[in-house]
DOSE-624965 format. One line per field, with one value per atom (N, C-alpha, C, O): residue number from 0; residue in three letters; atom name; y, x, z. Coordinates in Angstrom, 2 decimals, decimal comma, always signed. Atoms other than C-alpha are relative to their C-alpha. Layout:
N
resi (NUM / ...)
resn (ALA / ...)
name (CA / ...)
y (Y / ...)
x (X / ...)
z (Z / ...)
This chain:
60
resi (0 / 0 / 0 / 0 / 1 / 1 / 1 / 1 / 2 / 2 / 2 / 2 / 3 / 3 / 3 / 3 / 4 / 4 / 4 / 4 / 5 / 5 / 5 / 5 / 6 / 6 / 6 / 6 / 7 / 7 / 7 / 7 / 8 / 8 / 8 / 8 / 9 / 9 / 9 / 9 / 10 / 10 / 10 / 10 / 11 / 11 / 11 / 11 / 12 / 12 / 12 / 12 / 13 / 13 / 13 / 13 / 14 / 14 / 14 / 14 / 15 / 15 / 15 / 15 / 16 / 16 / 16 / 16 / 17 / 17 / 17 / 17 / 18 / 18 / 18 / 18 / 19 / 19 / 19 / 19 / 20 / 20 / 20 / 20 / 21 / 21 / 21 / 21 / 22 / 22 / 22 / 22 / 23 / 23 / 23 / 23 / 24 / 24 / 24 / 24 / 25 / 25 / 25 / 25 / 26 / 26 / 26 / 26 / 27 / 27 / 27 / 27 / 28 / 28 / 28 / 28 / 29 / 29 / 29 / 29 / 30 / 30 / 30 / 30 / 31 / 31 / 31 / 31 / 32 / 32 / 32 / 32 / 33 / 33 / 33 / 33 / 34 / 34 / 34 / 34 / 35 / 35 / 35 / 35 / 36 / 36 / 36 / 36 / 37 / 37 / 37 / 37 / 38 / 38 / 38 / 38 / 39 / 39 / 39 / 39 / 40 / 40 / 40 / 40 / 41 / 41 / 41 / 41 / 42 / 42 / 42 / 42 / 43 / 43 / 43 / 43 / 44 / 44 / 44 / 44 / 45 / 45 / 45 / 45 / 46 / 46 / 46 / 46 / 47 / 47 / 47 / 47 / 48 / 48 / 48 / 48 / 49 / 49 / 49 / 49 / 50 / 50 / 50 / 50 / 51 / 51 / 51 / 51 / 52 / 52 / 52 / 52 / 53 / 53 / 53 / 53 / 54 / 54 / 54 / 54 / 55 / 55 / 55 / 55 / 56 / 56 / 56 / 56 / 57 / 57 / 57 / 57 / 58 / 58 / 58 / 58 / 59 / 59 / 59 / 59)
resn (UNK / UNK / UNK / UNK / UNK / UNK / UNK / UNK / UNK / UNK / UNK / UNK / UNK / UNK / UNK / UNK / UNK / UNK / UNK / UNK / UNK / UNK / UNK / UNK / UNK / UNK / UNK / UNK / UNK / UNK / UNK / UNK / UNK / UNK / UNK / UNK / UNK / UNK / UNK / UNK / UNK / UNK / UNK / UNK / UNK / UNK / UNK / UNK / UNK / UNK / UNK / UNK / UNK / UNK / UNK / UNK / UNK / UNK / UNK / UNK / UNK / UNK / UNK / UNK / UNK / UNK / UNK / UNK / UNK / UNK / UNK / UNK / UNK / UNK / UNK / UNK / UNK / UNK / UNK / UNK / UNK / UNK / UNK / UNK / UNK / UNK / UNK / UNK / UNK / UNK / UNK / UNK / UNK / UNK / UNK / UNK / UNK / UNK / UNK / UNK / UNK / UNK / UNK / UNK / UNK / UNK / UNK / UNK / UNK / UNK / UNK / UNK / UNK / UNK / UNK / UNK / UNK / UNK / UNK / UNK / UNK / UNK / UNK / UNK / UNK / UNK / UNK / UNK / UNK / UNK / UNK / UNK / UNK / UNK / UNK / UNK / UNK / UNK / UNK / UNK / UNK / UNK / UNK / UNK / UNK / UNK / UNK / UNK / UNK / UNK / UNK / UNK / UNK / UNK / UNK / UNK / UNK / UNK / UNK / UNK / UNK / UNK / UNK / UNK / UNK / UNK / UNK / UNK / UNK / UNK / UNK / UNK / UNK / UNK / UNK / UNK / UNK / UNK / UNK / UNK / UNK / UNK / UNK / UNK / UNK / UNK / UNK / UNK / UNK / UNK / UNK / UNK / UNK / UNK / UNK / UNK / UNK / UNK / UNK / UNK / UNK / UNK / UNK / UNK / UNK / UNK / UNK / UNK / UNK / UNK / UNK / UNK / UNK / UNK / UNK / UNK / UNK / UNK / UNK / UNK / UNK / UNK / UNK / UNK / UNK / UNK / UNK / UNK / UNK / UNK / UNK / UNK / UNK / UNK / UNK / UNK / UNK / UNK / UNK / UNK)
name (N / CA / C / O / N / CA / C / O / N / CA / C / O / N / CA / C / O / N / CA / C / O / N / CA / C / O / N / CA / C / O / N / CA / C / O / N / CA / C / O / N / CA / C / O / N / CA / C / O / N / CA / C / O / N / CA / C / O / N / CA / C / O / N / CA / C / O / N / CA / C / O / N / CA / C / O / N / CA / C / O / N / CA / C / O / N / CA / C / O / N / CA / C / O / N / CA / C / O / N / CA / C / O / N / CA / C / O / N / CA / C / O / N / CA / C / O / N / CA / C / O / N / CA / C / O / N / CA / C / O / N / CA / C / O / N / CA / C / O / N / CA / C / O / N / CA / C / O / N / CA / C / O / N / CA / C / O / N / CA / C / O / N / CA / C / O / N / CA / C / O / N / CA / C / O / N / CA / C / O / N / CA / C / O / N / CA / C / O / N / CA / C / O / N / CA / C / O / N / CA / C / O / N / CA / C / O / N / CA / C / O / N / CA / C / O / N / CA / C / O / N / CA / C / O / N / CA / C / O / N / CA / C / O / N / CA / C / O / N / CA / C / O / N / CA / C / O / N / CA / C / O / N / CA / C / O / N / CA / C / O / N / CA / C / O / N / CA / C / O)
y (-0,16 / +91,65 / -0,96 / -0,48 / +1,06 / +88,38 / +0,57 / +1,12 / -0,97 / +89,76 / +1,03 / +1,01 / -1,19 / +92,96 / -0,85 / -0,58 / +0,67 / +90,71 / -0,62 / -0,54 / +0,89 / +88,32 / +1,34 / +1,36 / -1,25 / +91,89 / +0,18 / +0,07 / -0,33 / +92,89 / -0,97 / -0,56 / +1,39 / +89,23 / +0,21 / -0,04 / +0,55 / +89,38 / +1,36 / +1,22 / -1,03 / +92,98 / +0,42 / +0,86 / +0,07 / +92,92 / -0,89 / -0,88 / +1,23 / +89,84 / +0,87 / +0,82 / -0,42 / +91,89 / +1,36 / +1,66 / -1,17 / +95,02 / -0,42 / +0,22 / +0,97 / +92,81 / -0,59 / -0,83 / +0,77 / +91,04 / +1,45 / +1,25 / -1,09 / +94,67 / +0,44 / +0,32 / -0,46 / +95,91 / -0,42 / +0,26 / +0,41 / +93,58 / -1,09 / -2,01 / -0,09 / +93,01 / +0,56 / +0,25 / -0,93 / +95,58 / +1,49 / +2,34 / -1,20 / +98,50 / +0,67 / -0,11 / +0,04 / +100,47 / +0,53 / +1,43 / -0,61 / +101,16 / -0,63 / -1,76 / +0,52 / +100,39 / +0,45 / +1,42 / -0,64 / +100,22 / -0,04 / -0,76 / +0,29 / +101,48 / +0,30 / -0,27 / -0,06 / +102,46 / -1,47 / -1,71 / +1,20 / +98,94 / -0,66 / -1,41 / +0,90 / +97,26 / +1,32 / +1,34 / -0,69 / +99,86 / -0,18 / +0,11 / +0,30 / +98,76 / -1,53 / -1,79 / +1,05 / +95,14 / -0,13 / -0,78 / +0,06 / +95,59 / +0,12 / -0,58 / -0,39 / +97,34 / -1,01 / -1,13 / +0,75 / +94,86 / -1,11 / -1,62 / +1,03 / +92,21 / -0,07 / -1,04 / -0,09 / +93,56 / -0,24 / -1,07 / +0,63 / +93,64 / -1,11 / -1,58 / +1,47 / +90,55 / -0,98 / -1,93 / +0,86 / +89,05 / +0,43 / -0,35 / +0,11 / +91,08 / -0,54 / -0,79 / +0,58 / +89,84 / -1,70 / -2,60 / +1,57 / +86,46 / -0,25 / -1,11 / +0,26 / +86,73 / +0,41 / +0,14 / -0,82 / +88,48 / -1,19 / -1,56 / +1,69 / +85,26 / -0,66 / -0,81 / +1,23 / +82,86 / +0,04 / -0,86 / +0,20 / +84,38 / +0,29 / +0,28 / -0,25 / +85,19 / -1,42 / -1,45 / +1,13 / +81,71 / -0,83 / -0,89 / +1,01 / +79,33 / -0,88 / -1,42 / +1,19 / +76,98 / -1,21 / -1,19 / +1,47 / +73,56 / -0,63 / -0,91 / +0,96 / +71,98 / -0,91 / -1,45 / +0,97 / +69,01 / -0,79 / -0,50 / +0,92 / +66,09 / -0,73 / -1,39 / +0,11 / +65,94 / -1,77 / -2,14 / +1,66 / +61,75 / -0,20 / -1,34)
x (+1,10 / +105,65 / +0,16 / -0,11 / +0,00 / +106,19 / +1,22 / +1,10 / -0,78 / +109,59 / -0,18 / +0,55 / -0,01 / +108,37 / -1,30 / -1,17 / +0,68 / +105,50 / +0,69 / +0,50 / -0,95 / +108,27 / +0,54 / +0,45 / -0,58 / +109,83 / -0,70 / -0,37 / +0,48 / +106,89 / -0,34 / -0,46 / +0,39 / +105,99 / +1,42 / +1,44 / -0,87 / +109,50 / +0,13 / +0,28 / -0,03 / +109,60 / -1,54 / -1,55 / +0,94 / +106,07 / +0,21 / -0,56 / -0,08 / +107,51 / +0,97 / +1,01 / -1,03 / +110,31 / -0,47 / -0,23 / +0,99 / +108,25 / -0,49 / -0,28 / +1,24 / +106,01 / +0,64 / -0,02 / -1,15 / +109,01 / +0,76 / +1,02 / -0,57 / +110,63 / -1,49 / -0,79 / +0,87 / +107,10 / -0,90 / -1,56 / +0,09 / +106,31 / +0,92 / +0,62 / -1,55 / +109,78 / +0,80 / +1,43 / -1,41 / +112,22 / -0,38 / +0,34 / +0,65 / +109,78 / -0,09 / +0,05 / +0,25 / +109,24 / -1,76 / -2,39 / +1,61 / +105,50 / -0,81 / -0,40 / +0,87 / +102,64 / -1,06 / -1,06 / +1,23 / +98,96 / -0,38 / -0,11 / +0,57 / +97,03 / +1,56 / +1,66 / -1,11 / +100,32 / +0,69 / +1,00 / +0,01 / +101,22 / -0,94 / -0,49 / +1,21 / +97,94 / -0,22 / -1,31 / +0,38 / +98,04 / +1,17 / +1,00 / -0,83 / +101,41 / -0,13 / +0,53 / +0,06 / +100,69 / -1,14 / -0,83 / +0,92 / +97,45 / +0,32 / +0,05 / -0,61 / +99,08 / +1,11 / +1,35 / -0,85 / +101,70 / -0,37 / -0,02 / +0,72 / +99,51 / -0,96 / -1,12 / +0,56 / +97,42 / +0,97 / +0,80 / -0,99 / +100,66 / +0,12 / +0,04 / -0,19 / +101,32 / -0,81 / -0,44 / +0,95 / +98,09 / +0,09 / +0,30 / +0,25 / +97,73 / +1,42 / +1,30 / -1,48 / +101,68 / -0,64 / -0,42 / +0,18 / +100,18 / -1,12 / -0,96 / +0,86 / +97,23 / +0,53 / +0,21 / -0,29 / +98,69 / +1,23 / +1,23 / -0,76 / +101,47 / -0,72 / -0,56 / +1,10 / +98,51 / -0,46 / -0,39 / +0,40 / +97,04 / +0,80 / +0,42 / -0,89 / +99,97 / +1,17 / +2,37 / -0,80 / +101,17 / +0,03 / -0,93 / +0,00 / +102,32 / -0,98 / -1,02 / +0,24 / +99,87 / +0,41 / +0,94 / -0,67 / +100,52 / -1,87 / -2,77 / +1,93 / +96,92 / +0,19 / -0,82 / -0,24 / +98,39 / -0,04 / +0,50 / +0,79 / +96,68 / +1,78 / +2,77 / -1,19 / +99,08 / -0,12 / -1,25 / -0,06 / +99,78 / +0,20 / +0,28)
z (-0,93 / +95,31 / +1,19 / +2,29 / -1,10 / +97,54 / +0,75 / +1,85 / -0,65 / +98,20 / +1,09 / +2,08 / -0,91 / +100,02 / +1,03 / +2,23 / -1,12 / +101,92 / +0,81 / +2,03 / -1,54 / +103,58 / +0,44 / +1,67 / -0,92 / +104,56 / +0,70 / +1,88 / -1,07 / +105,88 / +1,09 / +2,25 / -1,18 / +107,82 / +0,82 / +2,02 / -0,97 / +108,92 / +0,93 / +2,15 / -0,75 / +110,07 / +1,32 / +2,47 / -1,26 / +111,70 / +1,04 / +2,00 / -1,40 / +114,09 / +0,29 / +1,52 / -0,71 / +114,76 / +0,77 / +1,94 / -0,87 / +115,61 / +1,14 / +2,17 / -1,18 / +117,94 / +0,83 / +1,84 / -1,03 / +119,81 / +0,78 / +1,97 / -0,02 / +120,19 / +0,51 / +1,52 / -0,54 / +121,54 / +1,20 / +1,99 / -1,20 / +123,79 / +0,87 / +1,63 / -0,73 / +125,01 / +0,40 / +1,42 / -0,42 / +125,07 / +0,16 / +0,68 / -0,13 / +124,77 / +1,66 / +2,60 / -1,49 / +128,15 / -0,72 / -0,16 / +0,08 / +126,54 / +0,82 / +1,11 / -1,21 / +129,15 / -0,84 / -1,60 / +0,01 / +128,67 / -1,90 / -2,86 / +1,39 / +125,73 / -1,30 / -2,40 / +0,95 / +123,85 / -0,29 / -1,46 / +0,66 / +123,76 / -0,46 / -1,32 / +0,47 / +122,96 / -1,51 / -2,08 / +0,84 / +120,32 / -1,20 / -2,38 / +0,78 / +119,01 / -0,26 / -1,27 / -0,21 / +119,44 / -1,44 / -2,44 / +0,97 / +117,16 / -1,80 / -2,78 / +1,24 / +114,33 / -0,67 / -1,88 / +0,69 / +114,12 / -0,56 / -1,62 / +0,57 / +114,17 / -1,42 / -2,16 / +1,14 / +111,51 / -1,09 / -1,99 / +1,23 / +109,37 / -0,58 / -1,72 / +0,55 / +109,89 / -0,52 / -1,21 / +0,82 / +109,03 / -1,33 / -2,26 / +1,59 / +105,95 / -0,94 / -2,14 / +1,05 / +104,54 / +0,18 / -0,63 / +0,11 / +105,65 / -1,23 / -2,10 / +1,28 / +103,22 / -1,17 / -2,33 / +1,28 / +101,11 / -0,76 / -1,94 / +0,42 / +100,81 / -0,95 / -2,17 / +0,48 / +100,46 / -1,55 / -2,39 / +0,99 / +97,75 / -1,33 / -2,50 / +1,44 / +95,52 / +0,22 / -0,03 / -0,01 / +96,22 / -1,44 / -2,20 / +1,43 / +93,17 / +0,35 / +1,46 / -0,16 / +92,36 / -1,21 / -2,32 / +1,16 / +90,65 / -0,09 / +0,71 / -0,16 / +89,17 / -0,02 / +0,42 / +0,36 / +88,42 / +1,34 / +2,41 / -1,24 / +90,66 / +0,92 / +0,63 / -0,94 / +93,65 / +0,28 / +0,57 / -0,32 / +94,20 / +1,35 / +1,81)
């Protein structure tokens, strides 16, 4: 599962660099690709967080 989230964190930055870089999209077609990627990338970012290891043991 964490596996396919860094895919998607790393593929939504690469979408999003490729969309508002090298794209010739203008307008709402980019703010429409820009959104979507961003949503990706937040949800692989939560989606990280909460399937992160934890340790209970009192950090020193």
């Amino acid at each position: 599962m964490r596996a396919l989230l860094w895919l998607l964190l790393t593929a939504s930055v690469l979408a999003n660099v490729f969309v508002g870089t090298f794209s010739d999209w203008t307008g709402g077609l980019r703010i429409a690709g820009s959104v979507c990627t961003g949503a990706v990338l937040l949800g692989s970012v939560a989606g990280l967080w909460l399937t992160r290891p934890r340790d209970n043991r009192a950090r020193v």
